[in-house]
NUDO-604784 format. One record per residue (C-alpha): x, y, z; residue in three letters. Coordinates in steps of 0.05 Angstrom, whole numbers, plus 5000, padded with zeros to 4 digits. Layout:
XYZALA
...
END
This chain:
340635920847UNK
345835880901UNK
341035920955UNK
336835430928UNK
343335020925UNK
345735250996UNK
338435071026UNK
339734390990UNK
346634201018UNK
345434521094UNK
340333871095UNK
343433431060UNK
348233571111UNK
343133611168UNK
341432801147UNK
347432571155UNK
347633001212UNK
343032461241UNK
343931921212UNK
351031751219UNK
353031591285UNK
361131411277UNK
361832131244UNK
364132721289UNK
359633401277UNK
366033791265UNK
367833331214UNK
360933311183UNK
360534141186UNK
366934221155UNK
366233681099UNK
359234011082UNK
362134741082UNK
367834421031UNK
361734220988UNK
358634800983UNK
365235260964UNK
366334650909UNK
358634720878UNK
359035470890UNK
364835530828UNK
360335190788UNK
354635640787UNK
356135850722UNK
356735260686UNK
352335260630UNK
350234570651UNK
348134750720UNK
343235380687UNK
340534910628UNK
339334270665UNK
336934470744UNK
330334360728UNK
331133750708UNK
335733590765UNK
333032970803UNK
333033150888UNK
335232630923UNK
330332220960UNK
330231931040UNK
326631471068UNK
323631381147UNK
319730781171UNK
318930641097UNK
315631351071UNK
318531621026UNK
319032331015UNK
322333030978UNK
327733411008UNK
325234050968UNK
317634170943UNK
318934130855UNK
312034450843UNK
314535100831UNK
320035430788UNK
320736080817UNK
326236040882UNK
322636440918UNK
316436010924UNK
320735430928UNK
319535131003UNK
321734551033UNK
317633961066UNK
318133841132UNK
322933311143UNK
321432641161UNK
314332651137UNK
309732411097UNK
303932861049UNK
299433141115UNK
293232831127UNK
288933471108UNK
292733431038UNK
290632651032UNK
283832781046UNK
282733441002UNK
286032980943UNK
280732380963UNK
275433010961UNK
277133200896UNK
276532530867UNK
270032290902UNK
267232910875UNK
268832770800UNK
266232130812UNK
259732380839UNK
253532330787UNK
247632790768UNK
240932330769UNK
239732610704UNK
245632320676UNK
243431690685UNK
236131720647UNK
237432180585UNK
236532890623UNK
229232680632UNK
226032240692UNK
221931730670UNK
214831640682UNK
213830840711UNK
211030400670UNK
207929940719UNK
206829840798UNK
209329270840UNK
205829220917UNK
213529280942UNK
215129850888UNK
208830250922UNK
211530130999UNK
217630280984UNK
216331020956UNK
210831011016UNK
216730881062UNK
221531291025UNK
220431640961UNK
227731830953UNK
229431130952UNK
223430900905UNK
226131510852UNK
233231190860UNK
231230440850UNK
225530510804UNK
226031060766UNK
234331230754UNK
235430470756UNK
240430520808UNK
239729790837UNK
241229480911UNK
246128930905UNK
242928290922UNK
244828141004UNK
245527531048UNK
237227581078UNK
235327751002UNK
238927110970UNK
237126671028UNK
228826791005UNK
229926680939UNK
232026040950UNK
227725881008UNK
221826080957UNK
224925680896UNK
226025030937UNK
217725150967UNK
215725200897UNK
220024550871UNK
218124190922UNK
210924140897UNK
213723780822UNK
214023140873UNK
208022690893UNK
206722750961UNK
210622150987UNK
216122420955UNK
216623120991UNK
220322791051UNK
225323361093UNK
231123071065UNK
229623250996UNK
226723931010UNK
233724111036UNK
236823790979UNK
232124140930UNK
235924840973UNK
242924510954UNK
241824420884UNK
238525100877UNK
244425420902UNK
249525070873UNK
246525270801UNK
246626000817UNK
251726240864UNK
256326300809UNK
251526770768UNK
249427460779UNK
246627740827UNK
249227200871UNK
256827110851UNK
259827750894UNK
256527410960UNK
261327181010UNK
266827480972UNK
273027671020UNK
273128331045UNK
267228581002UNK
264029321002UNK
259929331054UNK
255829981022UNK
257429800950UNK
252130220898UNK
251029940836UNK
250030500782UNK
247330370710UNK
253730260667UNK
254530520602UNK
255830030542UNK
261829590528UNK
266229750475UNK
268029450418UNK
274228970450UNK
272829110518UNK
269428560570UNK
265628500622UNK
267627770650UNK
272527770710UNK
275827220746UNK
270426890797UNK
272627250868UNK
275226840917UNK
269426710972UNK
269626631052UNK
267425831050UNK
265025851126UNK
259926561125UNK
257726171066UNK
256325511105UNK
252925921153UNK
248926161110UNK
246225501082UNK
245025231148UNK
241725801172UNK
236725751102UNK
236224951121UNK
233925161193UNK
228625581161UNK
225625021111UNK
225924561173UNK
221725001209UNK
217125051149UNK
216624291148UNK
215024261225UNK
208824811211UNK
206724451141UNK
208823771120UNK
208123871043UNK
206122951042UNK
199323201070UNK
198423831018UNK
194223310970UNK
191723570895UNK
188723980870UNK
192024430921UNK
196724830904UNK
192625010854UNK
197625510823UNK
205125640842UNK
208926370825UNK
203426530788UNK
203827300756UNK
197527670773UNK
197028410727UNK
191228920720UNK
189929580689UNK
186529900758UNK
182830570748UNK
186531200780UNK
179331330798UNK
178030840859UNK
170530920851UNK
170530620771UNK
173529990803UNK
170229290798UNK
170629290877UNK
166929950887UNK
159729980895UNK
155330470883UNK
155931050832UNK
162031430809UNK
164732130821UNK
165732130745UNK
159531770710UNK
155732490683UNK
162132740658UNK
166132680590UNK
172232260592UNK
176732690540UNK
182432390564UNK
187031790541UNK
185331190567UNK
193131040589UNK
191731700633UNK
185831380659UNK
189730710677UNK
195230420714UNK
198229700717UNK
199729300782UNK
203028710778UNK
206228230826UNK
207227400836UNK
203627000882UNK
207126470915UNK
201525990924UNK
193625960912UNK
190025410941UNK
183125040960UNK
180025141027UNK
174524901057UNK
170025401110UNK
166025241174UNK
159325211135UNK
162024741081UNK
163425231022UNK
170125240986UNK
173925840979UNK
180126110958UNK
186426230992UNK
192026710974UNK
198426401018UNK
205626771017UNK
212426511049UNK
216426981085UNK
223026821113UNK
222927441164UNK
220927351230UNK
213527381251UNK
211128041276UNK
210028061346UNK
202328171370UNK
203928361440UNK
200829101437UNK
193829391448UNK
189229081400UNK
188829761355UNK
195929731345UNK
196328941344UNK
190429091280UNK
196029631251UNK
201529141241UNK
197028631219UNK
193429081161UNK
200429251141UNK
203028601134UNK
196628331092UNK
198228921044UNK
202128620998UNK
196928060998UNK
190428420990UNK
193928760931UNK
193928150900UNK
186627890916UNK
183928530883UNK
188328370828UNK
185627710812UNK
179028020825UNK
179528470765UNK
182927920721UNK
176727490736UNK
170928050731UNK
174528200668UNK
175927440639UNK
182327540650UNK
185127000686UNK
180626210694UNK
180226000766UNK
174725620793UNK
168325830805UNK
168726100881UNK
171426660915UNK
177726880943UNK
176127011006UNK
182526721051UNK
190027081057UNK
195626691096UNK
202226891116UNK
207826331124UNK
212626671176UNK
219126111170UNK
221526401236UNK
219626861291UNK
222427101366UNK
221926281389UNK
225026021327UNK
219025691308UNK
215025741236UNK
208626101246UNK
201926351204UNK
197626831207UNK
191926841172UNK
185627311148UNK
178727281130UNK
176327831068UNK
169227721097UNK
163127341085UNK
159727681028UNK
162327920970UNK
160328650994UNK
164728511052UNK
170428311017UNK
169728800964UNK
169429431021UNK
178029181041UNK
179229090971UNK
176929870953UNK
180330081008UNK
186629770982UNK
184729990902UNK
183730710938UNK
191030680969UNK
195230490907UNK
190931080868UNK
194231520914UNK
200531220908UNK
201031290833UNK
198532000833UNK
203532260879UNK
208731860836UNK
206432200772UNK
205232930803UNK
213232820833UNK
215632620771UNK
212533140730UNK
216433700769UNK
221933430738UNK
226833520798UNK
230032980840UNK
230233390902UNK
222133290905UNK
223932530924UNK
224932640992UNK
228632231044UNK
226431831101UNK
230131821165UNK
231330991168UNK
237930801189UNK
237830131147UNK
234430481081UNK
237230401015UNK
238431211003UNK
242331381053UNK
247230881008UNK
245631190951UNK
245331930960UNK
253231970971UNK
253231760908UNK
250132300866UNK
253233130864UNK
250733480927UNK
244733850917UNK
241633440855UNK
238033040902UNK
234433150975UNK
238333161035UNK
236333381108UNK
241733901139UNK
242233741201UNK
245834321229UNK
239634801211UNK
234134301191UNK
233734771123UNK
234134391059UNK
237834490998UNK
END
């Protein structure tokens, strides 16, 4: 007890020490060795024993930290050490702490999905190149429901879309420029209050924010919070920069001269029940792998859905006079840039049609299979509406299926054959029932390199780097 006392008073005399500058250091040595004779009689006191525990240290402040003479967390003298003075927690100790609690915070994929990953109900044409571009981020956004919050490029094509589809309610004379940018004003001004567009613009917002599947509200608990304040100009910006882009659109296509029946459908949902068996497709011709053998097997097992929206469908007339059909889809990226060798120029264009010749064979199952009334000629066109490229000007590219239905029907099985593959791989994945099969891609910009911080380490795939082993 007295040397924890002694220890005590020797820097409470070593402050002053210090700190008081009209004070001589006899006077200070003396006054604190007169101190310590006085507390040294009262050792004994009954007080002293019963009540040093509780005995609050005094406290000191420097540039506005404040911090502990003596260390408290310990009861025993002996392990009692002091802090260094005139210093704050160390940095190592701050960031062991800020371990600590990121790890308890951390989540097992499991957790999220009733200790079971879930087979997928359905395929979208951007749900099967994403896992082709990343499974790890496919199981993450698809599958465990953990969702990427809505961005500044993501909001600005939803409205772009919304205002291209409104814009089409008018009669022709009506669709003047002015009103198609008014049609993006009063899009936006009826949703940027509502999820998932109210955190945009926000001050200060998190950059790399995750959003995890919450658990239920409780009885007398809420989920509405004050509307966050938002930065007026990035959001100004923003809307000029979406006006630019419907300008462009207007320069490429003036919507007056787009006369009926065309569009003959707007964001119209296109779903079929495709065989996992490419060669039992309407597309394929010729005779199937299968057709001597016993199907045993459920039909569901037999089956997969794909479904997506198609932004526009219209009329179009050919060179020899026939009408056709024409599959055309606004994107608010830039145009890809043909300026390679014609078999890589042929690359970026099949992979950019993708998402388009998934939904021409999907309307050509609906129609082999009366499921969806269209007029009686084929779908033989694709365009793509680029709203901007590297010039700043609206482009389109578009692409012929073929001639003859056999040509047509030779991309479409190729495309029938792809997503097959796609949803097999999914189901074989998901049937191991670990999340470490989903592995990672190696994208800087990719959603699961946000994500994967987010979960325990170990419970899902991750690259070490220092070895290139996995764990």
């Amino acid at each position: 007890m007295a040397t924890r006392v002694t220890v005590f008073l020797l820097q409470v005399a070593f402050i002053s020490f210090l700190s008081s500058a009209t004070m001589t250091r006899a006077f200070l040595v003396r006054r604190s060795i007169r101190c310590i004779a006085q507390l040294r009689q009262k050792l004994n006191s009954d007080f002293l024993r019963s009540s040093y525990s509780r005995y609050q240290l005094p406290r000191c402040e420097r540039n506005g930290v404040p911090f502990s003479l003596i260390s408290r967390s310990h009861t025993s003298s002996r392990n009692l050490q002091p802090f260094r003075l005139f210093s704050s927690p160390s940095a190592e100790n701050a960031s062991r702490e800020q371990h600590i609690q990121e790890q308890s915070d951390l989540i097992n994929p499991t957790d999220l999905v009733n200790s079971t990953i879930p087979f997928p109900t359905s395929l979208s044409p951007s749900a099967a190149a994403e896992f082709l571009a990343c499974p790890q981020s496919y199981l993450f956004q698809y599958l465990l429901g953990v969702k990427q919050p809505t961005n500044e490029a993501l909001a600005k094509g939803s409205m772009c879309h919304a205002t291209l589809e409104k814009i089409f309610d008018l009669t022709p004379p009506e669709r003047t420029l002015d009103v198609l940018k008014n049609l993006l004003r009063s899009s936006w001004a009826e949703v940027r209050d509502k999820d998932p567009y109210k955190n945009l613009f926000v001050l200060a917002p998190s950059k790399d924010k995750v959003i995890i599947p919450s658990t239920k509200i409780t009885e007398g608990e809420t989920n509405v919070t004050e509307a966050p304040e938002r930065d007026r100009d990035a959001e100004r910006k923003w809307g000029m920069e979406a006006l630019q882009l419907l300008e462009n659109y207007y320069e490429m296509e003036d919507p007056r001269k787009v006369l009926p029946p065309n569009p003959l459908r707007r964001e119209m949902w296109v779903r079929a029940n495709l065989t996992v068996d490419p060669t039992r497709g309407v597309t394929f011709h010729g005779m199937s792998h299968d057709d001597n053998t016993t199907r045993d097997e459920d039909d569901e097992k037999q089956h997969f859905l794909v479904r997506g929206i198609v932004d526009r469908l219209d009329f179009m007339r050919c060179s020899d006079g026939q009408v056709a059909l024409r599959i055309t889809d606004y994107k608010t990226a830039k145009s890809p840039n043909f300026k390679y060798s014609k078999t890589v120029n042929e690359k970026i264009a099949d992979q950019n049609f993708w998402q388009l010749k998934i939904y021409a064979l999907l309307i050509r199952e609906m129609v082999t299979n009366d499921k969806l009334n269209l007029p009686n000629c084929d779908l033989r066109f694709l365009r793509l509406m680029y709203l901007t490229s590297d010039s700043g000007n609206a482009q389109y590219i578009d692409m012929d299926l073929g001639e003859t239905t056999e040509e047509r029907d030779a991309v479409l099985q190729n495309v029938h054959t792809d997503l097959s593959d796609v949803w097999v791989q999914i189901i074989n994945l998901i049937k191991l029932q670990d999340a470490t099969a989903f592995h990672h891609c190696e994208r800087a910009f990719c959603f699961c390199h946000k994500a994967r911080p987010r979960f325990k380490r170990g419970t899902v795939w991750e690259r070490n780097r220092s070895n290139l082993s996995y764990f």
